[in-house]
C-alpha positions in Angstrom: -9.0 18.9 -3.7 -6.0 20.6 -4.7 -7.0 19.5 -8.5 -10.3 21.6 -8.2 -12.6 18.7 -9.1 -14.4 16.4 -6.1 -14.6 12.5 -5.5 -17.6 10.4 -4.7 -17.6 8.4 -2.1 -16.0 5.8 -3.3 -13.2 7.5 -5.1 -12.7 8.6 -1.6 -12.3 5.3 0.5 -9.7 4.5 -2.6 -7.4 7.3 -2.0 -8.0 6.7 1.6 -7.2 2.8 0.8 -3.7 4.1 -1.5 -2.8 6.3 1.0 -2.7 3.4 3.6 -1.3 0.9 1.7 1.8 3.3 0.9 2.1 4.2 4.8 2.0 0.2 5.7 4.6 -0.9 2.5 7.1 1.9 3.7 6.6 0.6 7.6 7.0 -3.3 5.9 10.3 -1.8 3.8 12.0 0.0 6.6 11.6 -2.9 8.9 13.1 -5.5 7.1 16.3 -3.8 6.6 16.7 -4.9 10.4 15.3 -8.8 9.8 17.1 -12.1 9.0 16.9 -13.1 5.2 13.8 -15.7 5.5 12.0 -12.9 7.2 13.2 -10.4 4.7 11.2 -12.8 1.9 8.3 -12.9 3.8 7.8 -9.1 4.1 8.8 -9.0 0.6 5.5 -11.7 0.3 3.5 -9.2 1.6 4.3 -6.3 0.3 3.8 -7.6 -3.1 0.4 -8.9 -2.3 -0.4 -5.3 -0.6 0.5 -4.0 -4.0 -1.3 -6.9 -6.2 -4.4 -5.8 -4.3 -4.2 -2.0 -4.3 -4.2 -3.1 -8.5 -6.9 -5.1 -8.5 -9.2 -2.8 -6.6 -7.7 0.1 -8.9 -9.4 -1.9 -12.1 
C-alpha cells in the first residue's frame, strides 16, 4: 500500500467493492448522456442506490 500500512481481509474486499462501484457509476454516467429522459431517471435510480449502498457498507 502506497500509505505503508496493510488491510485485513475485509478492508480489502471494501476497497475492492469502492473501486467497483466507482468503475460501474462512471459506465452508468457516461451512458445516459446518450438515453431518452425516462431512461436518464432510471440510471440516475441506480446510481444513487449504488452509492446508498457503498455508504451503508462503509458504516
Amino acid at each position: 500500500m502506497v500509505w505503508g500500512g496493510s488491510l485485513n481481509k475485509e478492508g480489502s474486499d471494501y476497497l475492492r467493492k469502492i473501486r467497483d462501484a466507482d468503475k460501474v457509476i462512471a459506465f452508468l454516467e457516461n451512458t445516459k448522456e446518450d438515453l431518452n429522459l425516462e431512461d436518464q431517471m432510471i440510471l440516475s435510480k441506480t446510481i444513487e442506490i449504488i452509492v446508498d449502498y457503498v455508504s451503508k457498507i462503509s458504516e
